[in-house]
C-alpha positions as CSV (number, residue, x, y, z in Angstrom):
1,X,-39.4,-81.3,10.8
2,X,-35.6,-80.2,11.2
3,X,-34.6,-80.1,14.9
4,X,-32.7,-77.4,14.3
5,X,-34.6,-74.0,13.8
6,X,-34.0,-72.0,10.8
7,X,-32.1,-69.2,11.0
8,X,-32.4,-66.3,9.1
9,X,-31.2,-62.9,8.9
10,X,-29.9,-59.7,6.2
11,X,-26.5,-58.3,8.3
12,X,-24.2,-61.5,9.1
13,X,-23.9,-64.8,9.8
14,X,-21.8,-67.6,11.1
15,X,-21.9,-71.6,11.9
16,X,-19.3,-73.0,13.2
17,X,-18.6,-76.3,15.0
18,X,-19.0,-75.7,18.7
19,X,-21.8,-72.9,19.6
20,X,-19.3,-70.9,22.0
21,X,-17.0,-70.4,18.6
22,X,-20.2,-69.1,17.2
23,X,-20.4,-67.1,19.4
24,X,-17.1,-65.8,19.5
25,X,-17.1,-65.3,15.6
26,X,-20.9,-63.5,15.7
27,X,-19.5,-61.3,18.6
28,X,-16.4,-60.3,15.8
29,X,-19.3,-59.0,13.4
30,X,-20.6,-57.4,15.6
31,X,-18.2,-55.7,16.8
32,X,-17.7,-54.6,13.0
33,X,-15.2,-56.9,11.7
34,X,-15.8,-58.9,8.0
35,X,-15.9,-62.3,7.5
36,X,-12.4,-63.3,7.6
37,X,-12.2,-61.6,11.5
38,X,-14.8,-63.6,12.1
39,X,-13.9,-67.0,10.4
40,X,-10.3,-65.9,12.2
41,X,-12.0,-65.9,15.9
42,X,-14.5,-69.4,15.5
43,X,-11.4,-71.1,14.4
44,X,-8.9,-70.3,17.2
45,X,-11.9,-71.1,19.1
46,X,-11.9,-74.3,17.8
47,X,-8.9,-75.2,18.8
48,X,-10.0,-74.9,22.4
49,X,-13.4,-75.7,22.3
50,X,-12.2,-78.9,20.0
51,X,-9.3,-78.8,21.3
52,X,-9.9,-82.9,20.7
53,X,-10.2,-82.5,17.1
54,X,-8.7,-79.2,16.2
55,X,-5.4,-77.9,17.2
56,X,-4.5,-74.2,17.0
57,X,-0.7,-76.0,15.6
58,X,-2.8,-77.9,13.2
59,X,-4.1,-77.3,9.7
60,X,-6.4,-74.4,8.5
61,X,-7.5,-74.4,5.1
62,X,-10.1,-71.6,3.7
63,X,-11.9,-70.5,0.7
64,X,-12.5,-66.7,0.5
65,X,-14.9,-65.1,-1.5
66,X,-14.6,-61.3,-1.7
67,X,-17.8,-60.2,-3.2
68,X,-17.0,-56.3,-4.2
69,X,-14.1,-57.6,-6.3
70,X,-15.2,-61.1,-7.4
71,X,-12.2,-62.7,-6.0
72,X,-12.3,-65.9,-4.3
73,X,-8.6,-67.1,-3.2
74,X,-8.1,-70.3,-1.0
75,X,-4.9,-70.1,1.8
76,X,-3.6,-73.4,1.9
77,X,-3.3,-73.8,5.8
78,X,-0.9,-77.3,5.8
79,X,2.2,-77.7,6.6
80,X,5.2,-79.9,5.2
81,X,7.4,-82.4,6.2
82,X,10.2,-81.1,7.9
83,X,13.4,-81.2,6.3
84,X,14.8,-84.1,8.1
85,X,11.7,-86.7,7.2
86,X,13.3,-90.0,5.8
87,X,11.0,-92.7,4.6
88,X,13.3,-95.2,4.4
89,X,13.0,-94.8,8.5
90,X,9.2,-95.7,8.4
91,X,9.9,-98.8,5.2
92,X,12.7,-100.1,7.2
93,X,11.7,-99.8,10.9
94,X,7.5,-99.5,10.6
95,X,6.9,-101.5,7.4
96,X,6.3,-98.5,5.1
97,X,3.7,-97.6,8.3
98,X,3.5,-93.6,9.6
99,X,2.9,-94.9,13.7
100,X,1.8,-92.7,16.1
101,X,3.8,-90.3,17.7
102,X,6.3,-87.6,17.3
103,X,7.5,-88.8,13.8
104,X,4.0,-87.9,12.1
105,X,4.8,-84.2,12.6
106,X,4.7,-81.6,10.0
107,X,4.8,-78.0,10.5
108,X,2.3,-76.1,12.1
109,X,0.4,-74.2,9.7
110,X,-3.0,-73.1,11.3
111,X,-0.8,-69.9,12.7
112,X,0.0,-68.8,9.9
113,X,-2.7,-69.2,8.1
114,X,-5.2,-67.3,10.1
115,X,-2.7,-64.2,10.5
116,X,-1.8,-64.5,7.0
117,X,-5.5,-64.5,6.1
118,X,-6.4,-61.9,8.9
119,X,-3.4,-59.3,7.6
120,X,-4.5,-59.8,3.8
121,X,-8.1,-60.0,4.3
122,X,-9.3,-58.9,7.8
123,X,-9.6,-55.1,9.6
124,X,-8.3,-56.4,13.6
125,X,-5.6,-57.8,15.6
126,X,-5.0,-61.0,16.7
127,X,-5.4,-59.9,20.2
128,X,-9.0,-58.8,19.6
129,X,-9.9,-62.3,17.4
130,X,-8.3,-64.9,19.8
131,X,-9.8,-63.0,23.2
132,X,-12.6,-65.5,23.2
133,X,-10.6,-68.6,22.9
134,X,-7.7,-67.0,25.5
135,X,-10.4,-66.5,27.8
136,X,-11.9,-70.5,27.0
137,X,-8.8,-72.1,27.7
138,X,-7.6,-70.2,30.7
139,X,-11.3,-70.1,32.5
140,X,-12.3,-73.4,31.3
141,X,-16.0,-74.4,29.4
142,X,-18.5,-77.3,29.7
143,X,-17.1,-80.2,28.2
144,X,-19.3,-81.2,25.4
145,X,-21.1,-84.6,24.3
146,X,-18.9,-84.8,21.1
147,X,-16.2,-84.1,23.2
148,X,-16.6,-86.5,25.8
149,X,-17.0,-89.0,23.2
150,X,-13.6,-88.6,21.0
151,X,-11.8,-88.4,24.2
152,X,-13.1,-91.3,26.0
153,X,-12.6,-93.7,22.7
154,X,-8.6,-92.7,22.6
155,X,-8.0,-92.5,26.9
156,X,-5.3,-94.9,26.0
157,X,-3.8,-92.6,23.0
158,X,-3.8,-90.2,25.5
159,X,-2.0,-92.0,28.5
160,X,0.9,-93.0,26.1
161,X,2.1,-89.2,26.9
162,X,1.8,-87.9,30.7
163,X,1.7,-84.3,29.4
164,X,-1.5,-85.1,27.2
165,X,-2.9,-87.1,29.8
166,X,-2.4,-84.3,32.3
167,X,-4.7,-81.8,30.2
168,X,-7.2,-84.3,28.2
169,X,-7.7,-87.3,30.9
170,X,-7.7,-84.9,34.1
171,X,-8.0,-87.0,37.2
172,X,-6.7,-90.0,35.2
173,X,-9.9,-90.4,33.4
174,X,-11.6,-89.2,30.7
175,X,-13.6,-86.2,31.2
176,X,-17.7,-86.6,30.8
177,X,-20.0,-84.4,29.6
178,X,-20.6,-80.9,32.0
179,X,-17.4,-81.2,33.6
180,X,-15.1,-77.8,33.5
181,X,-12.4,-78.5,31.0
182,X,-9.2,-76.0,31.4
183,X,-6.1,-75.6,29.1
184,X,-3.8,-73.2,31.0
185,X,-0.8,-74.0,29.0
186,X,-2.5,-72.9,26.0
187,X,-3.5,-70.3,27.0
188,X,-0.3,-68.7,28.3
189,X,0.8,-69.6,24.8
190,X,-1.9,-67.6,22.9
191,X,-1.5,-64.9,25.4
192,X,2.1,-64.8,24.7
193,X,1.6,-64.1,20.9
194,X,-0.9,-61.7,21.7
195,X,1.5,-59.8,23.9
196,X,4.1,-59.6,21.2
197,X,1.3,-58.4,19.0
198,X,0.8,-55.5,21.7
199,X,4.8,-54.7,21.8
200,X,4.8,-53.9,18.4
201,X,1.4,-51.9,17.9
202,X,3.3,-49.0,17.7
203,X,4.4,-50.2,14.1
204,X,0.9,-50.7,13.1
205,X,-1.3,-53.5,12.2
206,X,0.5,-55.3,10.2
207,X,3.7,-55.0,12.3
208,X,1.4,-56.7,15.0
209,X,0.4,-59.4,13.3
210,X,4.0,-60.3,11.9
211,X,5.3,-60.4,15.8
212,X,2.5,-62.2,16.9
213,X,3.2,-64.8,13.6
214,X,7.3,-64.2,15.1
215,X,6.6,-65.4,18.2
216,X,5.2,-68.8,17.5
217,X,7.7,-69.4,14.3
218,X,10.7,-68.0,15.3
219,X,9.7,-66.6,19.1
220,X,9.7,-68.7,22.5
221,X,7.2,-71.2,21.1
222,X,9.5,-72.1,18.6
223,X,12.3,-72.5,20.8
224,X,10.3,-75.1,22.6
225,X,8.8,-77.2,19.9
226,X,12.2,-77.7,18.6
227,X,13.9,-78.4,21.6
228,X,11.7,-80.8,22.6
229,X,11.6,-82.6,19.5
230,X,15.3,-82.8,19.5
231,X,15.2,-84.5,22.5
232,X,12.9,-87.1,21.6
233,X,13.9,-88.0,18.4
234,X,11.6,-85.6,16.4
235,X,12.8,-84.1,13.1
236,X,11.4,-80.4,13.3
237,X,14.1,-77.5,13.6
238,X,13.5,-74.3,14.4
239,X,14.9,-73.8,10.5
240,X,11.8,-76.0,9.3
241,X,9.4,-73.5,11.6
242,X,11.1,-70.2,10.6
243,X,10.9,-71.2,7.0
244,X,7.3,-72.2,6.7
245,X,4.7,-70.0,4.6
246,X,1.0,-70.7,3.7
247,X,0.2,-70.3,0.7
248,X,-2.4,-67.9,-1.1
249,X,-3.5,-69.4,-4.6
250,X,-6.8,-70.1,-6.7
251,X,-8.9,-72.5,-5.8
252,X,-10.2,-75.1,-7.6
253,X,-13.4,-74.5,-9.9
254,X,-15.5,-76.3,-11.8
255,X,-18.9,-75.0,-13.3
256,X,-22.4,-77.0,-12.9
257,X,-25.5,-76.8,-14.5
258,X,-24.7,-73.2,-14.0
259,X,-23.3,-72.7,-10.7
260,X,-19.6,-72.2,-9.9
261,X,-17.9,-74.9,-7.2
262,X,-14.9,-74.1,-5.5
263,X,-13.2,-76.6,-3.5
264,X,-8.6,-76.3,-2.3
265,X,-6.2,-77.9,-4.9
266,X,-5.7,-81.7,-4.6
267,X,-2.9,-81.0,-2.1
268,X,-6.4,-82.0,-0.1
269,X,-9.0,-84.6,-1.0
270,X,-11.5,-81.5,-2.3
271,X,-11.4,-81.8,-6.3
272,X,-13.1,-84.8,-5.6
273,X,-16.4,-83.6,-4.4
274,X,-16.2,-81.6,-7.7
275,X,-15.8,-84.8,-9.3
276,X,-18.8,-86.3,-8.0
277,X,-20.7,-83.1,-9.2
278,X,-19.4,-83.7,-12.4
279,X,-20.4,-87.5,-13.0
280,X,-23.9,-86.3,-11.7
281,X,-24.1,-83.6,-14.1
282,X,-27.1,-83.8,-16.9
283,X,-28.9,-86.5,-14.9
284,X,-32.4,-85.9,-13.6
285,X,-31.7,-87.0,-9.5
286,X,-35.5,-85.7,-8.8
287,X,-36.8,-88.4,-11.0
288,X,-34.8,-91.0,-8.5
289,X,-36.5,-89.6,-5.5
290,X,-34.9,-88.2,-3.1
291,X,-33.0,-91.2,-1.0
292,X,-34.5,-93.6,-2.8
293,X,-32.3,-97.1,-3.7
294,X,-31.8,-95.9,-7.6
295,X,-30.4,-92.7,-5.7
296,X,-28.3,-94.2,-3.3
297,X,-26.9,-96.6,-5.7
298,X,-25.8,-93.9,-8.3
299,X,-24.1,-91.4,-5.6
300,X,-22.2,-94.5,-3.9
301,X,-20.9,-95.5,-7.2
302,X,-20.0,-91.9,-8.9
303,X,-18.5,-91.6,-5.2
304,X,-16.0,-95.0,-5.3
305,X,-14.5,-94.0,-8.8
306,X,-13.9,-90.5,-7.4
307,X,-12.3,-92.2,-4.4
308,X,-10.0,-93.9,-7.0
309,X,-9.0,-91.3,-8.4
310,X,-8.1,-89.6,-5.2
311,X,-6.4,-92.6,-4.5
312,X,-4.5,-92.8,-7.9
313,X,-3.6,-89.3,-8.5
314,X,-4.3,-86.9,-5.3
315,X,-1.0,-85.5,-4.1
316,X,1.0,-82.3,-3.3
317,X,1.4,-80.7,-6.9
318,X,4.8,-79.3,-6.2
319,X,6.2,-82.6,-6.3
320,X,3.5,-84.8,-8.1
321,X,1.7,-83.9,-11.6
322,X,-1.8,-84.4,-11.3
323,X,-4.3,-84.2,-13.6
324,X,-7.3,-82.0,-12.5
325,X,-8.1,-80.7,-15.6
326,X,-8.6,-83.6,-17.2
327,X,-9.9,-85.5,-13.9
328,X,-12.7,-82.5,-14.2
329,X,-13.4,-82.5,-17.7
330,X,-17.1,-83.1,-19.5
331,X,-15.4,-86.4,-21.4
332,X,-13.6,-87.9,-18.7
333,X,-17.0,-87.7,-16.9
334,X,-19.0,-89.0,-19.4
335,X,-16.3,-92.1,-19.7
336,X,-16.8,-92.5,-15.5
337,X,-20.7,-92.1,-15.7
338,X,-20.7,-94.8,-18.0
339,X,-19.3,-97.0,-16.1
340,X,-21.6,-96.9,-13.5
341,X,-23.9,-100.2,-13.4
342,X,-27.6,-99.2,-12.0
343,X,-27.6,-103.1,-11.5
344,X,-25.1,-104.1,-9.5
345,X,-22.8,-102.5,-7.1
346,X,-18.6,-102.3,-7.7
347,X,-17.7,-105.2,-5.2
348,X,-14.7,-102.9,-4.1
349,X,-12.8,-99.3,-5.4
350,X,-13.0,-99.9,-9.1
351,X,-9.6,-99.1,-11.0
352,X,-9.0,-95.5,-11.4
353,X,-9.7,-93.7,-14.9
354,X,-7.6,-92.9,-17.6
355,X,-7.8,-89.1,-18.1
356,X,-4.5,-89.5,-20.0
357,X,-1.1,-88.8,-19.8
358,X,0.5,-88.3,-16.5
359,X,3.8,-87.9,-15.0
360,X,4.7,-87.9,-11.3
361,X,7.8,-87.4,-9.2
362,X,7.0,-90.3,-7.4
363,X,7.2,-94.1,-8.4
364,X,4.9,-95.6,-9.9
365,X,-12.2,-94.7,10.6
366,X,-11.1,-91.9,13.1
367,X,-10.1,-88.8,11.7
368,X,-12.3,-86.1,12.5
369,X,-12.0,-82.1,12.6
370,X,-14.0,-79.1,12.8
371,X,-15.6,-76.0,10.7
372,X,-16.5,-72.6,10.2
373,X,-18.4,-70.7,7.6
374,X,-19.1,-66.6,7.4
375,X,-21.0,-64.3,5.7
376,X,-20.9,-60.4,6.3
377,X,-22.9,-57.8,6.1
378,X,-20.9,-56.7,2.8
379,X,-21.2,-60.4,1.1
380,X,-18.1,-61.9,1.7
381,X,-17.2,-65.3,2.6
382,X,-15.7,-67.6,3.9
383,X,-15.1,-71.0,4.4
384,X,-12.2,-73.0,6.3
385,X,-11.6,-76.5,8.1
386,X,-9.3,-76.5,11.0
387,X,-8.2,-79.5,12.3
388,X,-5.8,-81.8,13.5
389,X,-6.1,-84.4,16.6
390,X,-4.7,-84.8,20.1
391,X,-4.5,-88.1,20.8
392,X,-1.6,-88.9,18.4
393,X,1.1,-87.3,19.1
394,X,3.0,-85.4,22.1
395,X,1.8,-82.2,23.7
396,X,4.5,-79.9,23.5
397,X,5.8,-79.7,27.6
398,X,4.1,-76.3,28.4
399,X,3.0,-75.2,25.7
400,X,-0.3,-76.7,25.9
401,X,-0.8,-78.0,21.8
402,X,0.3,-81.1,19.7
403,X,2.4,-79.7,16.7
404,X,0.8,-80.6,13.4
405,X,0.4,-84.8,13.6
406,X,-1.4,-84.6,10.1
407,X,1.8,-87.0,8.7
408,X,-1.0,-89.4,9.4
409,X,-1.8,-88.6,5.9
410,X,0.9,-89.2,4.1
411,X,2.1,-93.3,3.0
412,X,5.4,-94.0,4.3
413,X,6.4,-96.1,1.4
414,X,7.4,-94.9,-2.0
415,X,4.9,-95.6,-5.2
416,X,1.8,-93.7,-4.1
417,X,1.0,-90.2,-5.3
418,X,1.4,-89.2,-1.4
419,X,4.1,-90.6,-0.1
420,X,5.9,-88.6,2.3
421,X,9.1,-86.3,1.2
422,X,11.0,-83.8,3.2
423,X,9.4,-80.4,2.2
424,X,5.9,-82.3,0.6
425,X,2.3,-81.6,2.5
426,X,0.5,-84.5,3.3
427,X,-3.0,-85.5,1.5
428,X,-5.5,-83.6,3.1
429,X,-9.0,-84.7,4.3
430,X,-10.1,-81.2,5.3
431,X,-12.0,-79.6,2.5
432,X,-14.2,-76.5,2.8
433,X,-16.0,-76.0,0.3
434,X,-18.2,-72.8,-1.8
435,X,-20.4,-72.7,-4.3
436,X,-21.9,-69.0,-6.0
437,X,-24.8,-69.2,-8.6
438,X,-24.0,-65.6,-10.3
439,X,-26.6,-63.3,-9.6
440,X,-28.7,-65.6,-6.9
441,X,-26.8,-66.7,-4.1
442,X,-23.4,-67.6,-2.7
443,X,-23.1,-70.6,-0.5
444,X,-20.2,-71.6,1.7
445,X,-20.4,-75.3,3.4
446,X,-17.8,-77.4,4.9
447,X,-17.6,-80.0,8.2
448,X,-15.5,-82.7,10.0
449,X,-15.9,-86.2,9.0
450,X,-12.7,-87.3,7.4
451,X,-13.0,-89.4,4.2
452,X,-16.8,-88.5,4.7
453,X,-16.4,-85.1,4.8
454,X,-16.8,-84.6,0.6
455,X,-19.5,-87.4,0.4
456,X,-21.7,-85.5,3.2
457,X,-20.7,-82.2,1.3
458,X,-22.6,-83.6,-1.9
459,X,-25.5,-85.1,-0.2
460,X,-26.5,-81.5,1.7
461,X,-25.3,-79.4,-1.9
462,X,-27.8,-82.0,-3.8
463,X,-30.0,-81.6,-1.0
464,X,-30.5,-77.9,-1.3
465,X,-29.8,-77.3,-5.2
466,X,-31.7,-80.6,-6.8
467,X,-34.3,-81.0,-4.2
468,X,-34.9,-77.6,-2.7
469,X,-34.4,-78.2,0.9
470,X,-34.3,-75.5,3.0
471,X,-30.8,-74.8,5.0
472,X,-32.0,-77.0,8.6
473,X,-33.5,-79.8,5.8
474,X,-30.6,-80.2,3.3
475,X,-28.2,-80.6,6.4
476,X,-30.5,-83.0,8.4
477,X,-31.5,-84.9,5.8
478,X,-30.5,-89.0,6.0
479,X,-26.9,-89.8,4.7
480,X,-25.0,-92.5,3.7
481,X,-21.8,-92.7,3.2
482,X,-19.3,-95.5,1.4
483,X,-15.8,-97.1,2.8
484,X,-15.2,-98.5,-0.2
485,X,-11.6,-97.2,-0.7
486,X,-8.1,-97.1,1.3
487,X,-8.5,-94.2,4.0
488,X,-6.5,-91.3,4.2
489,X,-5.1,-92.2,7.4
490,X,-2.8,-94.4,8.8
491,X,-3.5,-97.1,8.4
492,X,-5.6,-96.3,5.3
493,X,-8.3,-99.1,6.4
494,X,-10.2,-100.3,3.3
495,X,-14.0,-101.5,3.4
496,X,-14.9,-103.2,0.0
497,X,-18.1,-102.3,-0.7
498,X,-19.2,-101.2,2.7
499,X,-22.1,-98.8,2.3
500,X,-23.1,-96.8,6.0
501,X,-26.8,-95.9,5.8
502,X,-28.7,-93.7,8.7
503,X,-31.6,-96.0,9.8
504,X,-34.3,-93.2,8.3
505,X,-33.1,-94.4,5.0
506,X,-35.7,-97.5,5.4
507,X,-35.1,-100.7,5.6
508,X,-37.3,-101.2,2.1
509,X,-34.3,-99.2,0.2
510,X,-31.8,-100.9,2.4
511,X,-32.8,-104.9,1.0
512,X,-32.5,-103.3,-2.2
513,X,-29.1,-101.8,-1.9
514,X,-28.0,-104.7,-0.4
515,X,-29.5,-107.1,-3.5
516,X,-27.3,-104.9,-5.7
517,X,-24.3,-106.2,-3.5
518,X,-23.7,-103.1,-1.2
519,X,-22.6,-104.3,2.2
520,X,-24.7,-102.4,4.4
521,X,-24.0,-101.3,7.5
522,X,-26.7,-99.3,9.1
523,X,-26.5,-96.4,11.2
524,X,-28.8,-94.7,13.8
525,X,-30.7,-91.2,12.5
526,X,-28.4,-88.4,12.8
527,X,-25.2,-90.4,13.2
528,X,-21.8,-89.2,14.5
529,X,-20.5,-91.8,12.0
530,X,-21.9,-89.6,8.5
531,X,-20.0,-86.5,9.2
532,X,-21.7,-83.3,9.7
533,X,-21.9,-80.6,7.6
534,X,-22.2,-76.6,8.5
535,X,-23.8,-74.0,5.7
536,X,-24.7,-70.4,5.2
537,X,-26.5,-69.5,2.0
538,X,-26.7,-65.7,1.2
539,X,-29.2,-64.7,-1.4
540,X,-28.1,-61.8,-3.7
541,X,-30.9,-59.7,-2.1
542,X,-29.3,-60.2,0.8
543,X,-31.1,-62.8,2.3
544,X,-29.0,-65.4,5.4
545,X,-30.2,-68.6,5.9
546,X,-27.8,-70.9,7.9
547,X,-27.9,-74.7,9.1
548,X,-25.8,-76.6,11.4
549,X,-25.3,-80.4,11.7
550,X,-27.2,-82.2,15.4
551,X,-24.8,-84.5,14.5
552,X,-22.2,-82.5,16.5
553,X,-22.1,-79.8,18.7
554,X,-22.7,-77.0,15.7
555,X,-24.5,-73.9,16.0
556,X,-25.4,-71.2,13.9
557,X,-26.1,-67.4,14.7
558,X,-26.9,-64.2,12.6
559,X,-29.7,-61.3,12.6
């Protein structure tokens, strides 16, 4: 039995990462906003809440799925490297390295992103989405288990910096679990943007939302993100922050044994969950059994030659050509699914495929993040991974929030699809992800997890499609997860054929995965260390049903 209940409802629903940004986000649809008010609220609330994980200056990507129209649109939410970023500084000084600190900073983008996606998409103010997580930071809130955790295992990140020490290690020492956690900074700084949001009212909504975007790109916060990185050798200008746009564009979509899967472009690691998909496609996984060693082996290995893919050709497609459409077609699966060995195990990330000719601009454990997913009572949705850590790089002095340190995810030498340029977005790891079955159901899912966010992503979607779990089941179920590949962040660690497996698994399946050469590592039930995942599924009758992860501090809510 799940331990989490099933939730099920016809108006609205919402899961989200911490249950106060449920909350917040279920009070939005209540109040009678849409899914995008909603998805707007949990995610500022995030950044509070998970204020260890998520920044509100971090990244925000989101899939939208407009049902009365059809549309579904993703909003890029990532920022770039400002103009001033020099690799030859990280090859000459770190050893082609990105270290920690002020120097991993790319714009801010999360700002922009929600408002962009709130005066496209959503019916209300900033004001009346980010009251919740004003009133969070200023008052304070229980500090969480998953909290307390994160923040403990980096105390010394945070002590390299007095100003992050002051808010995350209060007392000189890591906050534990119950204790009142309080951000004033931040929220004097979201209060300030919904201020200017209020002085310009009288313009309408839209004028609102353009000061309140004004005043953290070219406003007071501005001022003082760039000031302070131009006094400690930082390279973002108030030009780079002024300048900066999210972008609005298709997302990614590939069909499966009938259903539709929409992941962001491979500016982020999200085609490659698609990919996996489409190695799997045609094969009867029921027959396996569900977690059996047959199972496990095929997923781990149709995982690693996605990985190497990512690895090969993932990168910003303004400034590297990558080749999706081929990466996603039926042959250049069928070439990859042959490659897979039932018998034996790749010993490490096998060489990347050859979906054909390719040109590119370029020469030749830890992260972590948060989610929310929505569903209103008209059928839209949405999907979208904040994030962005706090232990990495400087609190902005009064402010309260660590500009965008997600240049983690860049290489800071030349020859890799994602090496870092002035103006180019890092690789992402956050990927939400939807799927719609025409005519049946609509289904957005997304969670934290890093590199493990698409393989969890593909165990819960097989989970509920293939094996007909319900929502609590598919997202409860035992994972495993590989480290077979370079990581996305610095410094891209790389586990040859290290294969993570949740004790529930059995140890019968385990001996068997290991006699086909997987390294196993095993895991407790319900591990911190296998991501967790966050779903709503809405039936086309109008039937919720939601699930969220007991792996973190995820909740879901709806009537």
């Amino acid at each position: 039995m799940p331990l989490q209940p099933m939730v099920s409802g016809r108006r609205h629903m919402i899961s989200a990462g911490h249950w106060l940004a449920t909350e917040a986000g279920h009070a939005i649809l209540e109040a009678g906003g849409n899914a995008v008010d909603a998805a707007v609220a949990a995610g500022i609330a995030l950044g509070v809440l998970h204020a260890d994980q998520v920044q509100f200056s971090g990244v925000a990507p989101m899939i939208i799925h407009l049902r009365e129209t059809g549309e579904t649109v993703s909003i890029a939410g990532l920022g770039w490297w400002p103009k001033a970023a020099d690799i030859g500084v990280f090859e000459a000084q770190h050893g082609g390295s990105i270290p920690q600190g002020i120097l991993r900073t790319v714009v801010p983008a999360a700002p922009d992103a929600w408002l962009l996606a709130l005066a496209r998409y959503g019916t209300m103010s900033f004001g009346e989405v980010a009251h919740a997580a004003i009133r969070h930071a200023r008052d304070g809130f229980c500090v969480h288990p998953v909290m307390a955790h994160f923040i403990g295992q980096f105390a010394d990140n945070y002590r390299r910096w007095p100003q992050n020490a002051a808010i995350f290690l209060p007392g000189g020492a890591p906050p534990r679990e119950g204790d009142l956690f309080v951000q004033s900074d931040l929220a004097r700084s979201l209060q300030y943007m919904a201020d200017e949001e209020s002085a310009a009212a009288a313009g309408g909504r839209l004028a609102g939302l353009a000061a309140a975007r004004d005043a953290f790109y070219r406003g007071d916060l501005a001022i003082a993100m760039a000031a302070y990185h131009a006094g400690n050798g930082g390279w973002l200008t108030r030009e780079d922050l002024a300048e900066y746009r999210s972008v609005i564009e298709p997302p990614v979509r590939r069909m499966v044994d009938g259903t539709a899967v929409y992941s962001c472009g491979p500016w982020c690691q999200g085609p490659v969950l698609l990919q996996f998909l489409t190695v799997l496609e045609g094969i009867d996984l029921r027959s396996l059994g569900h977690n059996s060693a047959a199972y496990v082996h095929l997923l781990a290995e149709a995982m690693k030659l996605g990985f190497a893919d990512r690895e090969r050709f993932y990168g910003d497609p303004r400034f590297v050509d990558v080749p999706l459409a081929r990466l996603l077609s039926p042959a250049y699966a069928a070439t990859q699914r042959a490659r897979i060995d039932p018998a034996r195990a790749a010993p490490a990330m096998p060489e990347p495929g050859e979906p054909g000719l390719w040109n590119s601009a370029d020469p030749a454990l830890v992260g972590d993040t948060s989610y929310v997913c929505t569903v209103d009572r008209w059928g839209n949705a949405v999907s979208a991974t904040p994030s962005d850590t706090s232990w990495e790089s400087p609190v902005i002095p009064g402010l309260g929030f660590v500009p965008s340190s997600r240049g983690s995810q860049s290489w800071g030498r030349q020859g890799h699809a994602s090496s870092l340029a002035p103006g180019k977005r890092p690789r992402l790891t956050p990927n939400p992800a939807l799927a719609i079955r025409p005519g049946e159901w609509v289904m957005p899912f997304g969670g934290p997890g890093g590199d493990l966010q698409p393989q969890a992503l593909l165990q819960v979607y097989l989970n509920r499609t293939a094996f007909g779990m319900s929502m609590p089941e598919a997202v409860e179920a035992p994972r495993f997860v590989t480290h077979s590949f370079p990581g996305s962040f610095e410094p891209h660690a790389y586990h040859p054929g290290r294969l993570d497996v949740e004790e529930p698994i059995g140890q019968e399946a385990g001996e068997v995965l290991a006699a086909l050469g997987h390294q196993i590592q095993w895991r407790p039930a319900l591990s911190l260390n296998t991501a967790g995942v966050m779903a709503i599924s809405r039936r086309e009758d109008g039937l919720l049903q939601g699930g969220a992860d007991p792996r973190r501090a995820a909740r879901v809510m709806g009537w």
